[in-house]
KELO-746387 format. One record per residue (C-alpha): z, y, x; residue in one letter. Coordinates in Angstrom, 1 decimal. Example, Ala and Ser with C-alpha at 12.3 -4.5 7.8 and 13.67 -1.06 7.14 Angstrom:
7.8/-4.5/12.3/A
7.1/-1.1/13.7/S
//
This chain:
-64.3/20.8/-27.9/X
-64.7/23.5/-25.1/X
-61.7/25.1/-25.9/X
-59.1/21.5/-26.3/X
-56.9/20.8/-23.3/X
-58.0/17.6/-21.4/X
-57.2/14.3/-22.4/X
-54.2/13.0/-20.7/X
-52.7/16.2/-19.9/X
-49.0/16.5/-20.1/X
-47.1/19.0/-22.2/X
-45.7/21.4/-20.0/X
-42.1/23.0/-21.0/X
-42.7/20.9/-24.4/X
-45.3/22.3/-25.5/X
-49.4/22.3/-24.5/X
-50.3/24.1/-21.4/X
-52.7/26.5/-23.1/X
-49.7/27.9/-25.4/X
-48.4/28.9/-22.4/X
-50.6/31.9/-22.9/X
-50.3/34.0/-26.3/X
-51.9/33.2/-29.2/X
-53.9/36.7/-28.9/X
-55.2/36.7/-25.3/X
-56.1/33.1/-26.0/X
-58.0/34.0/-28.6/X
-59.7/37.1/-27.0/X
-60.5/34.4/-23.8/X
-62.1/32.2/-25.9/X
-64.6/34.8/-27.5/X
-65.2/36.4/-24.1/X
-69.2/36.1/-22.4/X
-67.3/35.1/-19.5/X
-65.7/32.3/-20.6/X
-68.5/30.5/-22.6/X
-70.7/31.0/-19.8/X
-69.6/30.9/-16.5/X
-65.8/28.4/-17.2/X
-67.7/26.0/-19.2/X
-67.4/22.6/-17.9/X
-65.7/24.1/-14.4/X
-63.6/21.4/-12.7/X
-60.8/22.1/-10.3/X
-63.4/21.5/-6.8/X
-66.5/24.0/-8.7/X
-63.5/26.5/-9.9/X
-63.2/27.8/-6.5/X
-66.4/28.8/-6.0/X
-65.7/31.4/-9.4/X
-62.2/32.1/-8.0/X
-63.6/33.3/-4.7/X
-65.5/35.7/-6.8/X
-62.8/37.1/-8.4/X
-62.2/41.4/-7.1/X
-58.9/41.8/-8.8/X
-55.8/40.3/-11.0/X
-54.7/41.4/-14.2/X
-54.1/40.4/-18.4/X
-56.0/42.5/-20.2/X
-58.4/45.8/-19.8/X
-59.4/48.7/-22.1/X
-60.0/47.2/-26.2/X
-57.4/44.5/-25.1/X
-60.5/42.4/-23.3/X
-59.4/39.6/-20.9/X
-60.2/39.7/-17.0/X
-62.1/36.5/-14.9/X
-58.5/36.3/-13.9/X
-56.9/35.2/-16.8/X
-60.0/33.6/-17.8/X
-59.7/31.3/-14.8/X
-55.9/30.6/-15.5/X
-56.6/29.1/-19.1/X
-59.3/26.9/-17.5/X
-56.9/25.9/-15.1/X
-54.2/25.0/-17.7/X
-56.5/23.4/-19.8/X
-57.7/21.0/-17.1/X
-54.1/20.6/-15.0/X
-55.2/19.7/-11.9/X
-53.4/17.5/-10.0/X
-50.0/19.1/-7.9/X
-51.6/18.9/-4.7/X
-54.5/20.2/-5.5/X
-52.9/23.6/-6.6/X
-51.2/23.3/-3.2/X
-54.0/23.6/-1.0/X
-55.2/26.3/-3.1/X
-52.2/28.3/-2.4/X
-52.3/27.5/1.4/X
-55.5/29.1/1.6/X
-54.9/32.1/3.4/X
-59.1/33.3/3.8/X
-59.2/34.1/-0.4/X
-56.1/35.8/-1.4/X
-57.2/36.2/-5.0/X
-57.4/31.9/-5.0/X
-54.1/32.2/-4.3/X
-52.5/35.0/-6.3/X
-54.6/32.4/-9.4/X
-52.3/29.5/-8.0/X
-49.4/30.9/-7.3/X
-49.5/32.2/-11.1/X
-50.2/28.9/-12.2/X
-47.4/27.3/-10.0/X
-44.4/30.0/-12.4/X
-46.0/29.0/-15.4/X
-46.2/25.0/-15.0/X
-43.8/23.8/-12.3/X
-40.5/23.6/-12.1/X
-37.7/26.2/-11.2/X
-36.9/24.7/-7.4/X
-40.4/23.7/-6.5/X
-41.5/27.7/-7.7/X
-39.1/28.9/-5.3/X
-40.3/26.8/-2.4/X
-43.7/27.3/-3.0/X
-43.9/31.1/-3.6/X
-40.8/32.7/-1.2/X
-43.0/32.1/1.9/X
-45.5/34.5/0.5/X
-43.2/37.2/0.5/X
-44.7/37.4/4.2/X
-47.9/37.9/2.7/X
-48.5/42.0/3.1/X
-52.3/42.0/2.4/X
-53.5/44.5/-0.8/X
-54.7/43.0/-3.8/X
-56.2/45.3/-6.7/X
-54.6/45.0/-10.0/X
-56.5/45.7/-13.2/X
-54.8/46.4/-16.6/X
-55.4/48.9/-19.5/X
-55.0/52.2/-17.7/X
-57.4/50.7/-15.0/X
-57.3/49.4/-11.1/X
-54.1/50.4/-9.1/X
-53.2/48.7/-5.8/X
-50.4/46.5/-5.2/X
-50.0/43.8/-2.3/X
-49.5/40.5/-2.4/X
-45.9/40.1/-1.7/X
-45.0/42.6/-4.6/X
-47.0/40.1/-6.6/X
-45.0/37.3/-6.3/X
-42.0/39.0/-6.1/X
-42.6/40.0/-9.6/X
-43.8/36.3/-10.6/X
-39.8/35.3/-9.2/X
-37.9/38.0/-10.8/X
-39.9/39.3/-13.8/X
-40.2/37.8/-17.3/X
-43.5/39.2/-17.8/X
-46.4/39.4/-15.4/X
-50.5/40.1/-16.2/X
-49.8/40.5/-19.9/X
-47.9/37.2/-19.8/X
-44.6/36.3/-21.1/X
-43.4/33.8/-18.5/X
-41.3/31.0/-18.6/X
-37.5/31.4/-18.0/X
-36.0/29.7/-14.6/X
-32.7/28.9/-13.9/X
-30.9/31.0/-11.2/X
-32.1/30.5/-7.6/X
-27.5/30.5/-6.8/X
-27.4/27.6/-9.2/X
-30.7/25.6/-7.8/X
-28.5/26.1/-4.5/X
-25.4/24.1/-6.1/X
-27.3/21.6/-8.1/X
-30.3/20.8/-6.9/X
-29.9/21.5/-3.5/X
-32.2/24.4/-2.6/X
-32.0/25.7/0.8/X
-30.8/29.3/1.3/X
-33.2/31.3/1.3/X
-34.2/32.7/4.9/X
-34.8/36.7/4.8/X
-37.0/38.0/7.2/X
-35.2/41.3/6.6/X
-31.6/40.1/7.9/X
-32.5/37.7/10.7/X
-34.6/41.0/12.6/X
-31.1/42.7/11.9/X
-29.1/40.2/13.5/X
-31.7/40.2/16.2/X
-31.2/44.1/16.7/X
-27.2/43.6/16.7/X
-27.8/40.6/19.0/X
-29.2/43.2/21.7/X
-27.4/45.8/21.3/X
-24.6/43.5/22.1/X
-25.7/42.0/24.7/X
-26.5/45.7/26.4/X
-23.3/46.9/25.6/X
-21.7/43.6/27.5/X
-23.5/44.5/30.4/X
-22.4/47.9/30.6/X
-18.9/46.9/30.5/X
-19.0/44.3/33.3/X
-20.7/47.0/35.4/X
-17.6/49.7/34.4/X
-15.3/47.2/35.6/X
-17.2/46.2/38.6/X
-16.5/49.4/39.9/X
-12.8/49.5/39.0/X
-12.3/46.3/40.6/X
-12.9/47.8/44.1/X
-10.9/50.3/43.8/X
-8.2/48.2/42.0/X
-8.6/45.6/45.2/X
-8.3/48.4/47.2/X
-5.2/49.2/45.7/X
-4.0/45.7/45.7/X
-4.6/45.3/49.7/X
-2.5/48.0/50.8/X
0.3/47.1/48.8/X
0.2/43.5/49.4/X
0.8/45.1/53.1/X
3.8/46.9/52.0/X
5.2/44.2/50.0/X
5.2/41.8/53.5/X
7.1/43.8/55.5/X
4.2/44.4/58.0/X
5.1/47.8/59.4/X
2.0/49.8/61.8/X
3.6/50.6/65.0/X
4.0/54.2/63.7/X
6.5/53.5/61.2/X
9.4/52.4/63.1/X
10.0/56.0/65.0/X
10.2/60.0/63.5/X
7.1/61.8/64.5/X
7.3/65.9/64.5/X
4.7/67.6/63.5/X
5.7/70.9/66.2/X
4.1/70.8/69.4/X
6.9/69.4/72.0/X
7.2/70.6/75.4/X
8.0/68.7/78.1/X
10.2/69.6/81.1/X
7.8/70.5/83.8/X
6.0/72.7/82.0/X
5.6/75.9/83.4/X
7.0/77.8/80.3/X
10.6/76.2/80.2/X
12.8/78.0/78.5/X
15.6/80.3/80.9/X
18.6/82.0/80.0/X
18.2/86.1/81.2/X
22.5/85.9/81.7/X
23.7/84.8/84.2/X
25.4/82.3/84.4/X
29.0/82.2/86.1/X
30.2/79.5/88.0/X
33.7/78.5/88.4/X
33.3/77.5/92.2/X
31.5/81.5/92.7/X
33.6/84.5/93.5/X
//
Protein backbone atom coordinates (compact mmCIF):
# COMPACT_ATOMS: atom_id res chain seq x y z
CA UNK A 1 0.00 0.00 0.00
CA UNK A 2 3.03 2.33 0.47
CA UNK A 3 4.10 2.03 -2.77
CA UNK A 4 0.23 2.62 -4.86
CA UNK A 5 -0.35 6.00 -6.27
CA UNK A 6 -3.03 8.01 -4.40
CA UNK A 7 -6.60 7.53 -4.85
CA UNK A 8 -7.97 9.98 -7.24
CA UNK A 9 -4.96 10.75 -9.05
CA UNK A 10 -5.16 11.32 -12.71
CA UNK A 11 -3.16 9.32 -15.30
CA UNK A 12 -0.71 11.53 -16.62
CA UNK A 13 0.24 11.10 -20.56
CA UNK A 14 -2.19 7.94 -20.27
CA UNK A 15 -0.68 6.13 -18.22
CA UNK A 16 -0.02 6.30 -14.07
CA UNK A 17 2.28 8.87 -12.85
CA UNK A 18 4.72 6.51 -11.16
CA UNK A 19 5.41 4.78 -14.72
CA UNK A 20 6.68 7.77 -15.60
CA UNK A 21 9.81 6.58 -14.02
CA UNK A 22 11.34 3.03 -15.29
CA UNK A 23 10.35 -0.03 -14.19
CA UNK A 24 14.14 -0.50 -12.71
CA UNK A 25 14.77 2.68 -10.78
CA UNK A 26 11.26 2.24 -9.52
CA UNK A 27 12.02 -0.80 -8.24
CA UNK A 28 15.50 0.09 -6.81
CA UNK A 29 13.40 3.33 -5.02
CA UNK A 30 11.13 1.23 -3.53
CA UNK A 31 13.77 -1.19 -1.72
CA UNK A 32 15.91 1.80 -0.80
CA UNK A 33 16.41 2.66 3.50
CA UNK A 34 15.54 5.95 2.35
CA UNK A 35 12.40 5.61 0.99
CA UNK A 36 10.77 3.21 3.56
CA UNK A 37 11.89 5.40 6.21
CA UNK A 38 12.09 8.91 5.77
CA UNK A 39 9.08 9.24 2.31
CA UNK A 40 6.74 7.23 4.16
CA UNK A 41 3.50 8.93 4.60
CA UNK A 42 5.24 12.44 3.40
CA UNK A 43 2.57 14.89 2.11
CA UNK A 44 3.26 17.69 -0.25
CA UNK A 45 3.43 20.62 3.09
CA UNK A 46 6.04 17.87 5.32
CA UNK A 47 7.99 17.05 1.79
CA UNK A 48 9.62 20.30 1.98
CA UNK A 49 11.14 19.95 5.02
CA UNK A 50 13.14 16.53 3.27
CA UNK A 51 13.53 18.53 0.09
CA UNK A 52 15.39 21.28 1.86
CA UNK A 53 17.71 18.63 2.97
CA UNK A 54 18.48 17.47 -0.25
CA UNK A 55 22.85 18.46 -1.23
CA UNK A 56 22.52 17.42 -4.76
CA UNK A 57 20.37 16.04 -7.95
CA UNK A 58 20.85 13.10 -9.79
CA UNK A 59 19.22 9.22 -11.10
CA UNK A 60 21.28 6.90 -9.91
CA UNK A 61 24.90 6.39 -7.95
CA UNK A 62 27.57 3.66 -7.84
CA UNK A 63 25.63 -0.34 -7.90
CA UNK A 64 22.79 1.62 -9.80
CA UNK A 65 21.39 2.95 -6.06
CA UNK A 66 18.81 5.77 -6.29
CA UNK A 67 19.56 9.36 -4.78
CA UNK A 68 16.94 11.39 -2.00
CA UNK A 69 16.40 13.18 -5.29
CA UNK A 70 14.73 10.73 -7.25
CA UNK A 71 13.39 9.30 -4.18
CA UNK A 72 11.54 12.57 -3.52
CA UNK A 73 10.26 12.73 -7.31
CA UNK A 74 8.32 9.29 -7.05
CA UNK A 75 6.72 10.46 -3.79
CA UNK A 76 5.75 13.43 -5.51
CA UNK A 77 4.26 11.60 -8.48
CA UNK A 78 2.65 9.24 -6.44
CA UNK A 79 0.82 11.83 -4.38
CA UNK A 80 0.30 14.68 -7.39
CA UNK A 81 0.00 17.62 -5.58
CA UNK A 82 -2.15 20.00 -6.63
CA UNK A 83 -0.73 22.65 -9.76
CA UNK A 84 -0.28 25.39 -7.60
CA UNK A 85 1.28 23.94 -5.15
CA UNK A 86 4.21 22.79 -7.42
CA UNK A 87 4.12 26.47 -8.40
CA UNK A 88 5.12 28.07 -5.30
CA UNK A 89 7.64 25.46 -4.89
CA UNK A 90 9.28 26.50 -7.98
CA UNK A 91 9.08 30.23 -7.07
CA UNK A 92 11.09 29.66 -4.13
CA UNK A 93 14.15 31.14 -4.81
CA UNK A 94 16.00 30.57 -0.84
CA UNK A 95 16.21 26.35 -1.72
CA UNK A 96 17.35 25.81 -5.20
CA UNK A 97 17.36 22.08 -4.82
CA UNK A 98 13.14 22.47 -4.04
CA UNK A 99 13.16 23.83 -7.10
CA UNK A 100 15.41 21.92 -9.47
CA UNK A 101 12.72 18.76 -7.66
CA UNK A 102 9.69 20.93 -9.15
CA UNK A 103 10.89 22.06 -12.07
CA UNK A 104 11.63 18.23 -12.87
CA UNK A 105 8.26 17.35 -11.91
CA UNK A 106 6.72 20.28 -13.94
CA UNK A 107 8.60 18.28 -17.69
CA UNK A 108 7.40 15.10 -16.65
CA UNK A 109 3.61 15.87 -15.73
CA UNK A 110 2.45 19.11 -17.34
CA UNK A 111 1.87 20.03 -20.49
CA UNK A 112 4.21 21.26 -23.38
CA UNK A 113 3.15 25.31 -23.24
CA UNK A 114 2.79 25.49 -19.54
CA UNK A 115 6.68 23.68 -19.24
CA UNK A 116 7.83 26.39 -21.35
CA UNK A 117 6.30 29.15 -19.33
CA UNK A 118 7.19 27.87 -16.20
CA UNK A 119 10.84 26.82 -16.64
CA UNK A 120 12.33 29.53 -19.44
CA UNK A 121 12.53 32.21 -16.61
CA UNK A 122 14.93 30.08 -14.85
CA UNK A 123 17.31 30.23 -17.50
CA UNK A 124 18.25 33.53 -15.36
CA UNK A 125 18.91 31.28 -12.69
CA UNK A 126 23.09 31.12 -12.63
CA UNK A 127 23.43 29.65 -9.08
CA UNK A 128 25.66 26.05 -8.90
CA UNK A 129 23.91 23.04 -8.10
CA UNK A 130 25.88 19.61 -7.56
CA UNK A 131 24.98 16.83 -9.69
CA UNK A 132 25.50 13.19 -8.54
CA UNK A 133 25.46 10.14 -10.91
CA UNK A 134 27.63 6.92 -11.27
CA UNK A 135 31.00 8.42 -11.86
CA UNK A 136 30.22 10.73 -8.78
CA UNK A 137 29.45 14.70 -7.88
CA UNK A 138 30.38 17.15 -10.81
CA UNK A 139 28.98 20.72 -10.80
CA UNK A 140 26.54 22.14 -13.07
CA UNK A 141 24.24 25.42 -12.48
CA UNK A 142 20.97 25.71 -12.45
CA UNK A 143 20.23 27.19 -15.80
CA UNK A 144 22.14 24.32 -17.53
CA UNK A 145 19.72 22.21 -15.60
CA UNK A 146 16.67 23.22 -17.11
CA UNK A 147 18.01 23.84 -20.21
CA UNK A 148 18.58 20.28 -20.47
CA UNK A 149 15.03 19.47 -18.96
CA UNK A 150 13.65 21.75 -22.39
CA UNK A 151 15.86 20.33 -24.91
CA UNK A 152 16.99 16.81 -23.79
CA UNK A 153 15.08 13.53 -23.94
CA UNK A 154 16.81 12.13 -21.04
CA UNK A 155 17.67 13.90 -17.80
CA UNK A 156 18.82 12.13 -14.13
CA UNK A 157 18.55 8.70 -15.56
CA UNK A 158 15.09 9.50 -16.81
CA UNK A 159 13.63 9.09 -20.13
CA UNK A 160 11.38 12.16 -20.46
CA UNK A 161 8.31 12.79 -22.08
CA UNK A 162 8.34 14.13 -25.74
CA UNK A 163 6.93 17.88 -26.21
CA UNK A 164 5.90 19.36 -29.19
CA UNK A 165 8.11 22.15 -30.70
CA UNK A 166 8.20 25.42 -28.85
CA UNK A 167 7.71 27.23 -33.11
CA UNK A 168 4.59 25.20 -33.19
CA UNK A 169 3.16 26.10 -29.42
CA UNK A 170 3.83 29.66 -31.03
CA UNK A 171 1.28 28.96 -34.08
CA UNK A 172 -1.17 26.95 -32.24
CA UNK A 173 -1.41 27.57 -28.96
CA UNK A 174 -0.37 30.91 -28.72
CA UNK A 175 2.97 30.96 -26.87
CA UNK A 176 4.63 34.19 -26.58
CA UNK A 177 8.06 34.48 -28.20
CA UNK A 178 10.36 33.79 -26.17
CA UNK A 179 12.33 36.88 -24.67
CA UNK A 180 16.31 36.20 -24.79
CA UNK A 181 18.29 37.97 -22.34
CA UNK A 182 21.20 37.43 -24.74
CA UNK A 183 19.78 39.56 -27.74
CA UNK A 184 17.90 42.37 -25.95
CA UNK A 185 21.61 43.35 -24.07
CA UNK A 186 22.82 43.22 -27.88
CA UNK A 187 20.33 45.49 -29.16
CA UNK A 188 21.03 47.56 -26.12
CA UNK A 189 24.81 47.74 -27.10
CA UNK A 190 23.84 48.65 -30.92
CA UNK A 191 21.26 51.05 -29.37
CA UNK A 192 24.41 53.09 -27.92
CA UNK A 193 26.66 52.81 -30.14
CA UNK A 194 24.17 54.47 -32.39
CA UNK A 195 23.15 56.88 -30.53
CA UNK A 196 27.17 58.00 -29.99
CA UNK A 197 27.85 57.75 -33.44
CA UNK A 198 24.64 60.26 -34.15
CA UNK A 199 26.11 62.64 -31.95
CA UNK A 200 29.41 62.67 -33.47
CA UNK A 201 27.88 63.39 -36.78
CA UNK A 202 25.78 66.35 -35.71
CA UNK A 203 28.97 67.82 -34.14
CA UNK A 204 31.09 67.16 -37.72
CA UNK A 205 28.47 69.08 -39.33
CA UNK A 206 28.15 71.71 -36.74
CA UNK A 207 31.42 72.74 -37.66
CA UNK A 208 30.84 72.70 -41.44
CA UNK A 209 27.87 74.66 -41.15
CA UNK A 210 29.98 77.78 -40.13
CA UNK A 211 32.10 77.60 -42.48
CA UNK A 212 29.46 76.70 -45.17
CA UNK A 213 27.35 80.05 -43.77
CA UNK A 214 30.32 81.74 -44.09
CA UNK A 215 30.58 80.80 -47.47
CA UNK A 216 26.98 81.48 -48.15
CA UNK A 217 27.21 85.28 -46.69
CA UNK A 218 29.77 86.47 -48.91
CA UNK A 219 28.25 85.18 -51.92
CA UNK A 220 24.83 86.19 -51.16
CA UNK A 221 26.80 89.73 -51.22
CA UNK A 222 28.04 89.10 -54.67
CA UNK A 223 24.89 87.69 -55.98
CA UNK A 224 23.02 91.36 -54.99
CA UNK A 225 25.03 93.54 -56.74
CA UNK A 226 26.38 95.31 -53.54
CA UNK A 227 29.78 96.39 -54.60
CA UNK A 228 32.41 97.92 -51.46
CA UNK A 229 33.44 101.23 -52.55
CA UNK A 230 36.82 99.71 -53.74
CA UNK A 231 35.40 97.86 -56.53
CA UNK A 232 34.29 100.43 -58.77
CA UNK A 233 37.94 102.02 -59.54
CA UNK A 234 41.70 100.21 -60.68
CA UNK A 235 43.93 100.28 -57.72
CA UNK A 236 47.98 99.85 -58.54
CA UNK A 237 49.88 98.20 -56.45
CA UNK A 238 53.27 100.60 -57.41
CA UNK A 239 53.89 103.46 -55.27
CA UNK A 240 52.53 106.64 -57.23
CA UNK A 241 54.11 109.88 -57.02
CA UNK A 242 52.51 112.94 -57.02
CA UNK A 243 53.57 116.16 -58.70
CA UNK A 244 55.09 118.22 -55.98
CA UNK A 245 57.23 115.89 -54.94
CA UNK A 246 60.60 116.73 -54.76
CA UNK A 247 61.89 113.87 -56.98
CA UNK A 248 59.86 114.72 -60.28
CA UNK A 249 61.07 113.34 -63.03
CA UNK A 250 63.32 115.94 -65.66
CA UNK A 251 64.53 115.56 -68.94
CA UNK A 252 68.75 116.13 -69.01
CA UNK A 253 68.09 117.57 -72.97
CA UNK A 254 67.20 120.41 -73.50
CA UNK A 255 64.50 121.21 -74.77
CA UNK A 256 64.20 123.62 -77.93
CA UNK A 257 61.66 126.04 -78.25
CA UNK A 258 60.33 127.23 -81.45
CA UNK A 259 59.94 130.96 -80.15
CA UNK A 260 64.17 130.62 -78.93
CA UNK A 261 66.89 131.51 -81.31
Amino acid sequence: MANTTVRGATSVHGTNPQYLIETVIRSRIYESLFWKEQCFALTAETLIDKAIELNCIGGVYGNQRPTHFMCLLLKLLQIQPEKEILIEYLLVDEFKYLRALAAIYIRLVFRPAEVFELLEPLLKDYRKIRLRNTSGYRLTYMDEYVDELLREERVCDIILPRMTKREVLEEVEGLAPRASLLLDAMKAESDSDSDRGRGHVRSRNGDGDVRMNGGSSRSASVKSGERSPSEGRFVSRSPTRSPASPGQFRSRTPSMSPDRD
